[in-house]
DRENTORKOL-3810 file (N, C-alpha, C; in nm, 4 decimals):
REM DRENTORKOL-3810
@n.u->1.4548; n.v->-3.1357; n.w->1.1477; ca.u->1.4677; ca.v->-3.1897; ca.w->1.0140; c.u->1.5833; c.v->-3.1171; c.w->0.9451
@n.u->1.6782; n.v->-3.2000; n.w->0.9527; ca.u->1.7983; ca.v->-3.1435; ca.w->0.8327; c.u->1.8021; c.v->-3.1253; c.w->0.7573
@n.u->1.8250; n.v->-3.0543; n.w->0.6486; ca.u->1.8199; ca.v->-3.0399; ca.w->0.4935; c.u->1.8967; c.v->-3.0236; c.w->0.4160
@n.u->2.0045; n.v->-3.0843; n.w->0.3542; ca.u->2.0784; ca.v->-3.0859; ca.w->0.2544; c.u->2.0697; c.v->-2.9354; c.w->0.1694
@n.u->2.2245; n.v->-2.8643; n.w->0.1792; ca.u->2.2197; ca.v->-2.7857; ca.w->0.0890; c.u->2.2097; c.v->-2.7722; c.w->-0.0351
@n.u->2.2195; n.v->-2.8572; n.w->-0.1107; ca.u->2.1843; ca.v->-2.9339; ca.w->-0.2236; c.u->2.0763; c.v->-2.9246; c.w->-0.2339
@n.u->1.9323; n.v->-2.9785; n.w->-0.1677; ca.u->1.8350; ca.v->-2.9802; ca.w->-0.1154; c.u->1.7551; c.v->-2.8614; c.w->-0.1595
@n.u->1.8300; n.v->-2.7700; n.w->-0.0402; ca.u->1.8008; ca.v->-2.6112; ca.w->-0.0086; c.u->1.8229; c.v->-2.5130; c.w->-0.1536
@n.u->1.9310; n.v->-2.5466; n.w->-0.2191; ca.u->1.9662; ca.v->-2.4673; ca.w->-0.3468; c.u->1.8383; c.v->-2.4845; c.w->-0.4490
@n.u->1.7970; n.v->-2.6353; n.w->-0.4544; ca.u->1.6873; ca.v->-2.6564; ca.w->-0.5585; c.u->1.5626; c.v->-2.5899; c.w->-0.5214
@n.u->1.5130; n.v->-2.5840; n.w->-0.3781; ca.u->1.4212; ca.v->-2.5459; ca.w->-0.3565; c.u->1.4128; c.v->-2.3888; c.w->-0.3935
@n.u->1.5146; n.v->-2.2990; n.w->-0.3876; ca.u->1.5703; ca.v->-2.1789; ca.w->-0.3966; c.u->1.5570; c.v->-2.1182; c.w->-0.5569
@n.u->1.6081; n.v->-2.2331; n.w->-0.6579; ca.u->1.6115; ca.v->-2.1904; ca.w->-0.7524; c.u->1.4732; c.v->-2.2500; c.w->-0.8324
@n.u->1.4307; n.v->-2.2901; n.w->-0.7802; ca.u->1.2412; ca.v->-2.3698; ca.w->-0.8106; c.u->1.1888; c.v->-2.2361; c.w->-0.7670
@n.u->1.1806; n.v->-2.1801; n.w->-0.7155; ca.u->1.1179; ca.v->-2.0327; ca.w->-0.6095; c.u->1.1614; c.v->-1.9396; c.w->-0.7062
@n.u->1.3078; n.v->-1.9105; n.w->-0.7458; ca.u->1.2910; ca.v->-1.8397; ca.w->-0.8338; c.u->1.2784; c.v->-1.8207; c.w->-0.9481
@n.u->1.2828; n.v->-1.9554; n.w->-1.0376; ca.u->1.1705; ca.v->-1.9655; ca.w->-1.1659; c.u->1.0422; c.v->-1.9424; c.w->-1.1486
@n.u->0.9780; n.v->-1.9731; n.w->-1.0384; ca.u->0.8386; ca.v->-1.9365; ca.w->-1.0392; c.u->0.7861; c.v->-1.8327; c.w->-1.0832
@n.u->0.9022; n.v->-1.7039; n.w->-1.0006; ca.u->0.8882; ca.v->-1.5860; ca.w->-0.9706; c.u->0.9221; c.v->-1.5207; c.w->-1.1059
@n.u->0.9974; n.v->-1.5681; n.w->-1.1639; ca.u->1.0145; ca.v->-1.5439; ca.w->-1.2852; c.u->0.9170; c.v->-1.5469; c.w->-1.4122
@n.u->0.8724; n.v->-1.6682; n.w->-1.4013; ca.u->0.7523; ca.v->-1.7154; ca.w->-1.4680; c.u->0.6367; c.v->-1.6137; c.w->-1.4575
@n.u->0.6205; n.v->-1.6116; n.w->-1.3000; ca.u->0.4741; ca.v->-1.5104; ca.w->-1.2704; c.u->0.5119; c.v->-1.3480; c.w->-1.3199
@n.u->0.6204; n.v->-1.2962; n.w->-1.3135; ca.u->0.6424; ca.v->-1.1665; ca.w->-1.3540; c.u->0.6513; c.v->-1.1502; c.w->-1.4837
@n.u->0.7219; n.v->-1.2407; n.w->-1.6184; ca.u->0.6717; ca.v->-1.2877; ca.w->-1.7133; c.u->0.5498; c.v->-1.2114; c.w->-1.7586
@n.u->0.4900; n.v->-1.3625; n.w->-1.7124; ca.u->0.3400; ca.v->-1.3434; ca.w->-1.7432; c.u->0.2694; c.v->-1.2279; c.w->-1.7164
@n.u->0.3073; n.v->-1.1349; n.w->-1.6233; ca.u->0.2445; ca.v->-1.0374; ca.w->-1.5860; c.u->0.2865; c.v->-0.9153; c.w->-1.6929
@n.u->0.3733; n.v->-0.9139; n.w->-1.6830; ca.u->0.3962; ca.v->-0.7716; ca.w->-1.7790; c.u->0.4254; c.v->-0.8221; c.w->-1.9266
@n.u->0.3745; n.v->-0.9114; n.w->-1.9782; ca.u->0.2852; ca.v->-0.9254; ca.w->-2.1188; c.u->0.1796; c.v->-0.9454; c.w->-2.1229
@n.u->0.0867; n.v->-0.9311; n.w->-1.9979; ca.u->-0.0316; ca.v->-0.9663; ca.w->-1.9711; c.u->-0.0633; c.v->-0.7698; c.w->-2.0477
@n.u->-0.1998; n.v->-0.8207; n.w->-2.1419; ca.u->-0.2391; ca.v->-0.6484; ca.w->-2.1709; c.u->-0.2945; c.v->-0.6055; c.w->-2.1180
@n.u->-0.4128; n.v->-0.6563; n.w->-2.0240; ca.u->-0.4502; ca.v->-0.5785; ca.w->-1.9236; c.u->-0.3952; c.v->-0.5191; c.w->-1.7800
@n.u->-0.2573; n.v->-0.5076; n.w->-1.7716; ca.u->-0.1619; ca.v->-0.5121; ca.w->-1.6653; c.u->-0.1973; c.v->-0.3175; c.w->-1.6911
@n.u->-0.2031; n.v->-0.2272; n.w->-1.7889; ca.u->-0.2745; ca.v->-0.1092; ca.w->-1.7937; c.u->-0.4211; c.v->-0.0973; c.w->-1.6784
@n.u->-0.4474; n.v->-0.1749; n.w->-1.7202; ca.u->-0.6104; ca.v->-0.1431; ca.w->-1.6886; c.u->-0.6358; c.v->-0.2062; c.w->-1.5586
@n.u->-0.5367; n.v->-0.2696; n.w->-1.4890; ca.u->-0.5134; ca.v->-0.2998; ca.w->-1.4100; c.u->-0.4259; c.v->-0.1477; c.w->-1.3034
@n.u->-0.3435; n.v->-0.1109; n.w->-1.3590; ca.u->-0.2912; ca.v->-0.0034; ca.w->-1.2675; c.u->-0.4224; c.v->0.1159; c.w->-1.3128
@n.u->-0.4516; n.v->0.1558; n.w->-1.3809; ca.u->-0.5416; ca.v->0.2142; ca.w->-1.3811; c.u->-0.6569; c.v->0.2264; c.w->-1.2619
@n.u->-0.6886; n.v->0.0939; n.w->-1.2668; ca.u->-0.8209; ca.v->0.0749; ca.w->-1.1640; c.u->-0.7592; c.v->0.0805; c.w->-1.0197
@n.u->-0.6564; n.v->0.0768; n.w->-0.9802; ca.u->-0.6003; ca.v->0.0850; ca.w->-0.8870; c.u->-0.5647; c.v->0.2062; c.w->-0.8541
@n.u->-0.4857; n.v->0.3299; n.w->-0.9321; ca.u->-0.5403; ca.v->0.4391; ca.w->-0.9083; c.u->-0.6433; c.v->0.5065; c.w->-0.8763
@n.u->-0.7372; n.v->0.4795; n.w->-0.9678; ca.u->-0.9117; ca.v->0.5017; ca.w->-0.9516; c.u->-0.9730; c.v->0.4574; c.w->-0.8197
@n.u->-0.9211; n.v->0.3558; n.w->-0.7597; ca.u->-0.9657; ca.v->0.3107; ca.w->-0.6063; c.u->-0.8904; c.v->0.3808; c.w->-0.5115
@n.u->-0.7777; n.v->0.4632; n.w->-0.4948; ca.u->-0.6833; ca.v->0.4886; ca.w->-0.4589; c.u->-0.7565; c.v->0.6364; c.w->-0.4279
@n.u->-0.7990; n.v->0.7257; n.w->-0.5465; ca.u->-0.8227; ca.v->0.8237; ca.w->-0.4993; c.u->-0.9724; c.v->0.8669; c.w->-0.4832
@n.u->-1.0449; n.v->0.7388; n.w->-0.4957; ca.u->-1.1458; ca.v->0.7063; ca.w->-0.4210; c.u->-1.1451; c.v->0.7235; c.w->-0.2651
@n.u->-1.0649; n.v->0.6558; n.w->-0.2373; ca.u->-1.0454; ca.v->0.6270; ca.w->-0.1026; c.u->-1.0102; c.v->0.7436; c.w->-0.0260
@n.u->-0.8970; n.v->0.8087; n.w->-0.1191; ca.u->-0.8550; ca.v->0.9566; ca.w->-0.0111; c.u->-0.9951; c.v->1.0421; c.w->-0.0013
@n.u->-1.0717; n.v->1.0500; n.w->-0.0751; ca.u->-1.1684; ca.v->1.1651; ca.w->-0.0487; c.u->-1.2565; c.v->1.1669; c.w->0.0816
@n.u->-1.2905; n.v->1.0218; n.w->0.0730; ca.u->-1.3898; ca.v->1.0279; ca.w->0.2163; c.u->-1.2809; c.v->0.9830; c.w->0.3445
@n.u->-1.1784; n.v->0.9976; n.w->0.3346; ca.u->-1.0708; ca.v->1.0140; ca.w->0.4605; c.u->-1.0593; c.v->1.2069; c.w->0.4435
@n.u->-1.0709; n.v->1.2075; n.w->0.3483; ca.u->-1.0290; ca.v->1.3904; ca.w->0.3895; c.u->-1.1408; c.v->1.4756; c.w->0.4381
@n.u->-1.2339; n.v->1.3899; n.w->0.3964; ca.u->-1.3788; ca.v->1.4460; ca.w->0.4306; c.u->-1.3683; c.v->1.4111; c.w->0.5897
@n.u->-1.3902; n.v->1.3040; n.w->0.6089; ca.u->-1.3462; ca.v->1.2838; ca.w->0.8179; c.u->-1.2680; c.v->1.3451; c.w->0.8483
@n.u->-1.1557; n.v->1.3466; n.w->0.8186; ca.u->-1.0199; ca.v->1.4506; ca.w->0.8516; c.u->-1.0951; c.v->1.5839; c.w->0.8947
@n.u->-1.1713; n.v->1.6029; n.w->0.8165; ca.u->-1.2157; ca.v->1.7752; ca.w->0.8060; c.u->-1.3142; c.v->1.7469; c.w->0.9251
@n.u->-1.3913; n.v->1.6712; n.w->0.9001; ca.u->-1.5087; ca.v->1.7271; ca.w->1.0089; c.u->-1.4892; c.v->1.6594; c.w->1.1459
@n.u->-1.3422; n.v->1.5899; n.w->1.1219; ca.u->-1.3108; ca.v->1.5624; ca.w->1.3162; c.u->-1.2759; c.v->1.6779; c.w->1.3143
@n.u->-1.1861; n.v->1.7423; n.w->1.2627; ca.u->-1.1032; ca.v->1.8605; ca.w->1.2856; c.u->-1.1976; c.v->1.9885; c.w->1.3281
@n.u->-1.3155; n.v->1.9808; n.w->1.2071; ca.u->-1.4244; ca.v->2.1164; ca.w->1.2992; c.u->-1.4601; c.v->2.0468; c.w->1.3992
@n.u->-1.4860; n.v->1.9771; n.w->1.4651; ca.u->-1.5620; ca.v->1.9261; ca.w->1.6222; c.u->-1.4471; c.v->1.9521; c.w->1.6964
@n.u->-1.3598; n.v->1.9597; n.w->1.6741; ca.u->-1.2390; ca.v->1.9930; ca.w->1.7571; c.u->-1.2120; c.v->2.1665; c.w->1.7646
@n.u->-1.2810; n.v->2.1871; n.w->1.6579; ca.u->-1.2878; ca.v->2.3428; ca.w->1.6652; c.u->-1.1334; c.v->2.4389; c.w->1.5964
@n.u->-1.1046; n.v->2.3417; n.w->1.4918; ca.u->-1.0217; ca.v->2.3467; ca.w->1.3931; c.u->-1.0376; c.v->2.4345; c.w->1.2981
@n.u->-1.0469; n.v->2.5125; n.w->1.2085; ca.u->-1.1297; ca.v->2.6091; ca.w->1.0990; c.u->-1.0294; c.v->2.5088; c.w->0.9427
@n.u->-1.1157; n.v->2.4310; n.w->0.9437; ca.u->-1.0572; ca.v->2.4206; ca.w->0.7973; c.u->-0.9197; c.v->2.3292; c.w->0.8040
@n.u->-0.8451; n.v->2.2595; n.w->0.9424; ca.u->-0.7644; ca.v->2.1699; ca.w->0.9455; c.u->-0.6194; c.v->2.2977; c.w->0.9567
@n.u->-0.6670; n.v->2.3987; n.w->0.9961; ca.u->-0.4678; ca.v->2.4545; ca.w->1.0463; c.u->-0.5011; c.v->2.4719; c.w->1.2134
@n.u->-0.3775; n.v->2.4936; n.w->1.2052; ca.u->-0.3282; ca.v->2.4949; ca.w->1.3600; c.u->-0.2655; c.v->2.3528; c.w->1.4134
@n.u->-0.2952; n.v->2.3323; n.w->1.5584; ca.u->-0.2389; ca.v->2.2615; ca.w->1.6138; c.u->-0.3608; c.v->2.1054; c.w->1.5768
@n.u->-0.4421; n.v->2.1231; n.w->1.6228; ca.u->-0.5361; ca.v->2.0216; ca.w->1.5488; c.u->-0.4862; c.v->1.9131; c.w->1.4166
@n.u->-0.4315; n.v->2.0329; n.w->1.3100; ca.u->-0.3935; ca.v->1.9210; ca.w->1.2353; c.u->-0.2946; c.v->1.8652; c.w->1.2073
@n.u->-0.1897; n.v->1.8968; n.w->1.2991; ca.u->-0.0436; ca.v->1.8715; ca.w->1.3677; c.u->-0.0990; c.v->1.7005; c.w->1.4505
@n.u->-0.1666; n.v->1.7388; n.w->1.4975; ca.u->-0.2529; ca.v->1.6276; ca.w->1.5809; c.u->-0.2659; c.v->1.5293; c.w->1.5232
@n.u->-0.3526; n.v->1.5440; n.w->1.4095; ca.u->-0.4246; ca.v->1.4740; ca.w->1.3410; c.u->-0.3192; c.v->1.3765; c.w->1.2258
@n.u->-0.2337; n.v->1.4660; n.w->1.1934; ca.u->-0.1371; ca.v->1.3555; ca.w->1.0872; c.u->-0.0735; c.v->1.2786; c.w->1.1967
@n.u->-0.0193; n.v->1.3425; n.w->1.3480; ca.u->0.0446; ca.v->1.2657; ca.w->1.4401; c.u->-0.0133; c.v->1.1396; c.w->1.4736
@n.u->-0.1450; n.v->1.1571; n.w->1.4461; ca.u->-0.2298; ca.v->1.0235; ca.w->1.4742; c.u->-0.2406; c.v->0.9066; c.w->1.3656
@n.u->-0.2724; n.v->0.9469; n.w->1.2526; ca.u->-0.2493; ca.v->0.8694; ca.w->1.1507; c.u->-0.0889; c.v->0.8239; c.w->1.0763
@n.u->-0.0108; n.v->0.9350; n.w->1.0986; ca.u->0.1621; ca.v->0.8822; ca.w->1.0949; c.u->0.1891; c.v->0.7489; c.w->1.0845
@n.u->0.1886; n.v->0.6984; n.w->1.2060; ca.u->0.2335; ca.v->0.5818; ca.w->1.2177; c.u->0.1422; c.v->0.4697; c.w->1.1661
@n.u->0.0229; n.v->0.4889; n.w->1.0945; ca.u->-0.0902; ca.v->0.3709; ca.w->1.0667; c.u->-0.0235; c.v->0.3959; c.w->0.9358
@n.u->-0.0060; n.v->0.4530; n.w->0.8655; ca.u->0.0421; ca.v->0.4918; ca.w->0.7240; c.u->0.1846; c.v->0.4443; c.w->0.6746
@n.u->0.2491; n.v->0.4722; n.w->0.7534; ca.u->0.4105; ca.v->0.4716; ca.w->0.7704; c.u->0.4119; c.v->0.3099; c.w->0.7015
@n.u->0.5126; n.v->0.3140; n.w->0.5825; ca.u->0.5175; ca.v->0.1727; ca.w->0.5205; c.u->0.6052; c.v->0.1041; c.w->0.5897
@n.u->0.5959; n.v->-0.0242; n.w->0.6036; ca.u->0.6693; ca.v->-0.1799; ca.w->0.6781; c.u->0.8318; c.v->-0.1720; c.w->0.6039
@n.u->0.8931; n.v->-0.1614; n.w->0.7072; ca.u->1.0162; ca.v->-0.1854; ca.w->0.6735; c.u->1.0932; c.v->-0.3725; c.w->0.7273
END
């Protein structure tokens, strides 16, 4: 299916009014606060019971507290699950 650049430009600049529109709306939106807020709040929710596993793989491994080579290990393992999408 061929498509006229003509075509292609409208569709392009329809896409980016949208985008425009939705970002707009978003940051005059007032709860866009309470929104990053709660997202922090889940955020460091989340790290605690990962640091808590962190720790107690690390003692079964016979780690004292996450130094040494263990926790060389241990970020080596999670590294790349973390590592953001380029």
């Amino acid at each position: 299916m061929d498509v006229s650049p003509r075509a292609r430009l409208r569709r392009t600049a329809v896409g980016l009014l949208r985008l425009l529109v939705v970002l707009v709306r978003a940051l005059t939106d007032p709860r866009l606060n309470l929104e990053a807020t709660a997202l922090v709040y889940r955020t460091l929710l989340s790290i605690v019971p990962l640091l808590a596993v962190s720790f107690s793989v690390l003692k079964a491994f016979g780690q004292p507290q996450g130094h040494g080579l263990g926790a060389i290990g241990f970020v080596a393992l999670f590294y790349p699950v973390l590592q953001p999408r380029t």
